[in-house]
N, C-alpha and C positions, 0 to 999 in steps of 0.2 A: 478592631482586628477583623479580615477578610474571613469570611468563611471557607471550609475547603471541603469539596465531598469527591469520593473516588468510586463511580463504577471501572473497573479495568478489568480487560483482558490483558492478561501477562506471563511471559513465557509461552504463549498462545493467550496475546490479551488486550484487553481492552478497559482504558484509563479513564474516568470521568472526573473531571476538576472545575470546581466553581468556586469565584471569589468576587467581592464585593465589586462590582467594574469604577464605581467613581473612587478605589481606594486600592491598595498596593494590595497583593494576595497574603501578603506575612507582615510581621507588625516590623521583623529586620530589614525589610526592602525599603530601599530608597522612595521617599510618596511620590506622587503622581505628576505627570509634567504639566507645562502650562496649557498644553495644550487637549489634556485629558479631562480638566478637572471638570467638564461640564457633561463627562461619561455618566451615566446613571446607569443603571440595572444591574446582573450578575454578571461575572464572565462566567463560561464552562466551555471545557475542551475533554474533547473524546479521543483518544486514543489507541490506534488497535495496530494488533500484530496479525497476519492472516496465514502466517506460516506454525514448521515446525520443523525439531533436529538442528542439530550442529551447522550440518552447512547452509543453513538458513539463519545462523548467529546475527549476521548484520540487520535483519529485520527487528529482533528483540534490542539490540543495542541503539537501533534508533530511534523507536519508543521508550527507553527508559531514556535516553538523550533528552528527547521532545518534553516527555516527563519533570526534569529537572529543568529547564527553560523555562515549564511553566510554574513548579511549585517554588523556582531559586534556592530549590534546600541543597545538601551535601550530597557528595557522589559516592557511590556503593561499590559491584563489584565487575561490571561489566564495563569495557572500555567502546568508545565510539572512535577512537582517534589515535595512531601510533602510538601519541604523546602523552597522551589523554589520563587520566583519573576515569576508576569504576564509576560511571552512573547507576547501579542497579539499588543501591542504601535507597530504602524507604518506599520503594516503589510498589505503590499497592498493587491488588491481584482481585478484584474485585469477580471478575470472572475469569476462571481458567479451566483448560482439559475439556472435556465435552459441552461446557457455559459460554464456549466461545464459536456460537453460530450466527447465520443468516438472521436466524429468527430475534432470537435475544439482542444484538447489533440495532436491528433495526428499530424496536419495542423502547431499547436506550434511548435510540435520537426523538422515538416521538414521543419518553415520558411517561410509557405504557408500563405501568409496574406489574397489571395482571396479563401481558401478553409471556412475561418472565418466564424461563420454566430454570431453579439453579441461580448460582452465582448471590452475591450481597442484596440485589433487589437495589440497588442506585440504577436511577435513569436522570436525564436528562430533565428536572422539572421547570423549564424555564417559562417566561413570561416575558411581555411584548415590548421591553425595556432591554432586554438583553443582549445579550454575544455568544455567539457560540465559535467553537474553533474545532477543528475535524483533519485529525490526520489517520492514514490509511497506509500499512508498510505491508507490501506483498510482493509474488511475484507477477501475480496478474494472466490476462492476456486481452483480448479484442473483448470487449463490452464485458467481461467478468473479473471481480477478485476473487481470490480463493480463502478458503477458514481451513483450518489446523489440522483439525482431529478428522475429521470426514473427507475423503480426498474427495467424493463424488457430491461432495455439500458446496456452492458457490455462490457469490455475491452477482447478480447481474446488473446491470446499469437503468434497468427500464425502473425495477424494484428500488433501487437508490431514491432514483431521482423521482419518481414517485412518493416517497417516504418523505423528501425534502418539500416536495407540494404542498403533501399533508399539513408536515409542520408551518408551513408557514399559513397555509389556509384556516391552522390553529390559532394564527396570532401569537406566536407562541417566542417568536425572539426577533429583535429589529435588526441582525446582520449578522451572516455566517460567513463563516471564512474555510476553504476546505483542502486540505491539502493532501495527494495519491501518490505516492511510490510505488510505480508496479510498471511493467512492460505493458506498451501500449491503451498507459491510462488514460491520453485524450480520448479515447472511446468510450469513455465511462460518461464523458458528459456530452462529447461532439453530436448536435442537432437534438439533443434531449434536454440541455439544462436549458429554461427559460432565464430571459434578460431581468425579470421584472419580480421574482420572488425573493431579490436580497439576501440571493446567494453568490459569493465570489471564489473561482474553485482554480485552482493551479495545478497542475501534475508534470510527472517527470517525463513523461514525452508528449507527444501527439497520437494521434489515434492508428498509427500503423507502424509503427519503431518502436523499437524496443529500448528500452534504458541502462544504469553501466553502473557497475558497484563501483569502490572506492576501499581504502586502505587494506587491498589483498596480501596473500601472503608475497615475502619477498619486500613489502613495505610494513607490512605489518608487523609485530615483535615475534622470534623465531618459532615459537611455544603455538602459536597461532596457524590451523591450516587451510581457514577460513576467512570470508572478507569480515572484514572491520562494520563496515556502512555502504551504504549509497550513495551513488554521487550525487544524485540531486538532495537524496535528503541530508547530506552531509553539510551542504554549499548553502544551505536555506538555517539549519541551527547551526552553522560555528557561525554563522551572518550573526544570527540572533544573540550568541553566547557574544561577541567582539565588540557588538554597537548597541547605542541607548535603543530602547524599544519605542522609547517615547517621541526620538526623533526623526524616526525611515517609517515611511509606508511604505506597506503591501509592492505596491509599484515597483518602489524604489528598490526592496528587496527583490522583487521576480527579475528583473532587470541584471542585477547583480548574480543571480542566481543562472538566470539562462547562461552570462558569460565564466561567469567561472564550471558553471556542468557544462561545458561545450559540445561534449558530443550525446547528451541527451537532449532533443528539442524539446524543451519546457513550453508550456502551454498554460492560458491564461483562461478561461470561461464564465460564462453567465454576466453579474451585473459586475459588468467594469467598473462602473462608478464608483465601488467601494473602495477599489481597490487605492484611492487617495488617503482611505484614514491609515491611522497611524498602526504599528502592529500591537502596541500598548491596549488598544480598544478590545483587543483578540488578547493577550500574553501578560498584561499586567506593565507595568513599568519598570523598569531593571537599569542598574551601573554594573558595565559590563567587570565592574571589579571584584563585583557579589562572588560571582562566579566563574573566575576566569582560569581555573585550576581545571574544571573541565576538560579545558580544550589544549591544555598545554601549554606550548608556547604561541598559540596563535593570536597576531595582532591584528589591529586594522587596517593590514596591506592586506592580509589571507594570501595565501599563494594559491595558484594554481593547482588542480587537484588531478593528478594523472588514473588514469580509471584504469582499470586493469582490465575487466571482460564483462561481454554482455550479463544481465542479469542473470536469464537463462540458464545459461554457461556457467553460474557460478557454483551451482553443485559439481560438475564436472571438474572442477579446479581442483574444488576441497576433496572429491575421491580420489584424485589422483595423485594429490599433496600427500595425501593418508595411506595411499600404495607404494608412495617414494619414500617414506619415510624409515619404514622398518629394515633392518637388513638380509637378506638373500637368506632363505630359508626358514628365517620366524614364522608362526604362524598365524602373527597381525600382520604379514605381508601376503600370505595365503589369501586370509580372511578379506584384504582390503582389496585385492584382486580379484576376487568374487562379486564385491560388492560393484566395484568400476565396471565389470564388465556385464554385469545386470542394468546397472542405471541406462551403459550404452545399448544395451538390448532394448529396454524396452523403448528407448529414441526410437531407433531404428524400426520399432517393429509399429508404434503406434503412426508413423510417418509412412511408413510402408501401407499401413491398411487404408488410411485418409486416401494416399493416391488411388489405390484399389476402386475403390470407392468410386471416387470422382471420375477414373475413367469409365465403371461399368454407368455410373448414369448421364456421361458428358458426353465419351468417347474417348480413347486414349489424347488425339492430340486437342481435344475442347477444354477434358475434366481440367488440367492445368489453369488453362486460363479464369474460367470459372470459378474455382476455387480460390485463386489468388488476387481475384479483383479488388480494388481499391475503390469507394464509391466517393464521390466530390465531396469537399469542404464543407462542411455543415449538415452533410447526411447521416443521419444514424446508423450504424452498422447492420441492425435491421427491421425490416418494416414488421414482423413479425415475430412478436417474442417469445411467444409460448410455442411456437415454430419451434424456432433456437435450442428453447429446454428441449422440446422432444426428441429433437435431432442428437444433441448430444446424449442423454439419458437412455436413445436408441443405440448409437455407438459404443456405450458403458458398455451394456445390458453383451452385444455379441460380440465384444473385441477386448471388453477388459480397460479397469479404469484409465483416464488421460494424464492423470496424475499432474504436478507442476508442469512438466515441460510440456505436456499435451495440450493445455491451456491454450496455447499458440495457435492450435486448429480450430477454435470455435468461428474466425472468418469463415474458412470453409464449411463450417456447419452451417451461417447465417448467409452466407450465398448460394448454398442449395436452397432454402427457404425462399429467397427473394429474386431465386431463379423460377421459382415454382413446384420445389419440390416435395412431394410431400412428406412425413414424417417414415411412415410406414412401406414407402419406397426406399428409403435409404439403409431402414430396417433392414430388407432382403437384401439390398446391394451389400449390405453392411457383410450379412450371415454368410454372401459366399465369398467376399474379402477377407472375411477374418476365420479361414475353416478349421482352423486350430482353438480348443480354447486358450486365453489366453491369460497366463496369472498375473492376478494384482498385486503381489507384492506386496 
C-alpha cells in the first residue's frame, strides 16, 4: 500500500502528498498502467492556496479539487464545478493561518524541516528517484504570488526558481512537474526557469495577461456569490478527473488545456522534454470512474467552459453580487456598500499614486510608456531583484499596502529598476504622490 504524507496549506494552504510512484497511491485505486510500471521512487505533490476570504473561494476549491485528483479519495464540502460534489472531506491542513508563508513554502519544497517555523513540520523529503508535482492557486501578478495572511508578505519568481536550483543541485528528485494559477504567471518562470534542471512548469497565462475564472455566479448554484474555479485550473483537473492518467501526457493535456481555457494563454516552460511522460508519473494512476462524482456530469467530450471575468476582477464581482443581494434598506446592503465602494477606492487610489509616480520620475507623457513596457520573449521581467523588493516595500511603506489587485503594478516597479532607478528615488517620488496617508484596510 502507497504511503501518503500531507504538509498542506488549506483554507490558506498548502498540501504535501507522497505515494509510492511504481504503485497506485491507495490500495482501492486501479494499479499502474503498462506503461508506468517501470516508475520507481515516490511521488509527492505540494499544494497551495496564496489567497484568502470569500471572494477568493475559487482558489481553495481548486486545491482541495487538485487534492482529491491526487489522494482519489471521497469529496467533502467545497464544490469546484456547478455540478459538482464537495471536495473539501479529508483534506488535510498541514499548515494554515500564519504557517502559510514565503518562508515555510519554500523550506517544504527543499525538505528543510529546520528552516520551519509552525505548521506539521511535513516537507518535501524526496530523493533522486522521485516525482514531484506543484500546484500554485493565486491571484498573482508580474514575477510575484501572493500568501494569505500578510498582504505585504509575497512569493517572487527569482526566490522560486532559485529554490528549484537548489533542489535539484540536491539531487533530490528526477522530475517536477509545476503548475501556477495566477495572473500573469508566465512571468514567474519567463527567462529564469533553465531547460536543463527537470523541471516542466505550465501556467495560466503568459508573462503579461492576465487569466479568467470559471463557474461565476449566474452559472454557479444561486446560494453562491463568488466564482466556483478557474479556468485554467478547472480545464487541467476535470481533464484529469474524465480520463485515464496513465494514458495522456503532460503535452497532451497542455494542449487540451490551452483550448478548452481559450482566453487564458496557457504557457508551457523549462524542460520540455518531460513534458511526454505520462501524468500517472506526477498523479498516480486513476479510472476516471473512481471518481467521477466529483465532476458531475462531466464526460470525455468536456464542454467548453465560458469564463466570466478576469481574475482580478473577480472580487469585484463577489462585492457587488453581495451589494445586490440584500433588499433596499437592510443593513447587509448598507454594509456591502461600504464594502464595494472601499475595494473600488482603493483601485483607484493605488493606480492613481503608481501614475503619480511614474510621471514625477519619467515625465507625464514618458512615465506611461515606461511603466507599461513589455520586454521580449524570454526576458525576465527583471534584471534586478532586490531592486524590485525595494521598490515595492518603498511604495508600501508611503502609499499603503498593494494589496491583491495592486499586485498588477509590480511591472511598473521592475521597469523603474531596469530603467535605472534607484530605490530611494522612487521613495521621494513615492512621498509626494502619496501625500495623504493612506489605509490599509
Amino acid at each position: 500500500m502507497a504511503r501518503l504524507y500531507l504538509p498542506v496549506i488549506a483554507v490558506q494552504q498548502l498540501l504535501l502528498i507522497a505515494g509510492v510512484a511504481g504503485g497506485p497511491w491507495q490500495e482501492f485505486l486501479r494499479p499502474q498502467s503498462e506503461k508506468e510500471k517501470d516508475v520507481v521512487g515516490t511521488r509527492w505533490a505540494v499544494l497551495i492556496a496564496g489567497s484568502k476570504r470569500f471572494e477568493n473561494y475559487r482558489h481553495q476549491a481548486d486545491v482541495c479539487h487538485a487534492y482529491q485528483i491526487m489522494k482519489k479519495g471521497g469529496p467533502g464540502v467545497i464544490i469546484n464545478n456547478p455540478n459538482g460534489s464537495d471536495v473539501y472531506a479529508g483534506v488535510p491542513k498541514d499548515y494554515t493561518g500564519k504557517d502559510v508563508n514565503v518562508k515555510n513554502f519554500l523550506a517544504v519544497l527543499l525538505g528543510n524541516n529546520s528552516a520551519l517555523t509552525g505548521g506539521s513540520g511535513k516537507v518535501v523529503n524526496s530523493s533522486q528517484d522521485d516525482h514531484i508535482s506543484v500546484y500554485y492557486s493565486d491571484d498573482g501578478g508580474p514575477g510575484v504570488l501572493g500568501m494569505p495572511i500578510d498582504e505585504d508578505e509575497r512569493l517572487y519568481a527569482n526566490d522560486l526558481v532559485t529554490t528549484l536550483e537548489k533542489k535539484h543541485a540536491a539531487g533530490t528528485y528526477k522530475s517536477l512537474a509545476f503548475y501556477v494559477e495566477a495572473a500573469e504567471s508566465g512571468s514567474i518562470f519567463e527567462g529564469l526557469l533553465p531547460a536543463n534542471i527537470s523541471v516542466y512548469a505550465t501556467t495560466a497565462s503568459n508573462a503579461v495577461e492576465g487569466s479568467w475564472t470559471a463557474y461565476c455566479p449566474g452559472e454557479a448554484p444561486p446560494e453562491f456569490m463568488t466564482c466556483l474555479g478557474d479556468l485554467y485550473s478547472v480545464a487541467w483537473m476535470e481533464d484529469s478527473d474524465a480520463h485515464s492518467l496513465g494514458n495522456e501526457s503532460l503535452e497532451l493535456q497542455y494542449e487540451k488545456v490551452k483550448n478548452r481555457a481559450y482566453l487564458s494563454p496557457v504557457r508551457q516552460y523549462g524542460d520540455l522534454a518531460l513534458n511526454a511522460q505520462n501524468l500517472s508519473v506526477f498523479m498516480g494512476s486513476s479510472d476516471p470512474a473512481n471518481h467521477s462524482a466529483m465532476v458531475g456530469d462531466i464526460d470525455n467530450s468536456l464542454r467548453q467552459l465560458s469564463p466570466a471575468v478576469q481574475q482580478r476582477d473577480a472580487e469585484l464581482l463577489y462585492f457587488w453580487h453581495k451589494y445586490r443581494k440584500p433588499s433596499e434598506g437592510m443593513p447587509e446592503k448598507s454594509e456591502a456598500r461600504k464594502e464595494l465602494m472601499e475595494v473600488m477606492s482603493h483601485r483607484s487610489r493605488v493606480d492613481n499614486n503608481v501614475e503619480l509616480i511614474g510621471g514625477s520620475l519619467f515625465g507625464t507623457e514618458e512615465g506611461p510608456q515606461v511603466l507599461n513596457a513589455v520586454r521580449p520573449t524570454g526576458q525576465p521581467l527583471a534584471d534586478d531583484w532586490d531592486c524590485l523588493k525595494s521598490m515595492v516595500r518603498g511604495f508600501e511603506e508611503q502609499c499603503g499596502l498593494l494589496r491583491q489587485y495592486g499586485m498588477k503594478h509590480t511591472r511598473a516597479f521592475a521597469n523603474m529598476c531596469n530603467a535605472g532607478i534607484g530605490a530611494e528615488a522612487m521613495r521621494k517620488a513615492a512621498s509626494k504622490a502619496c501625500t495623504t496617508a493612506t489605509p490599509t484596510f
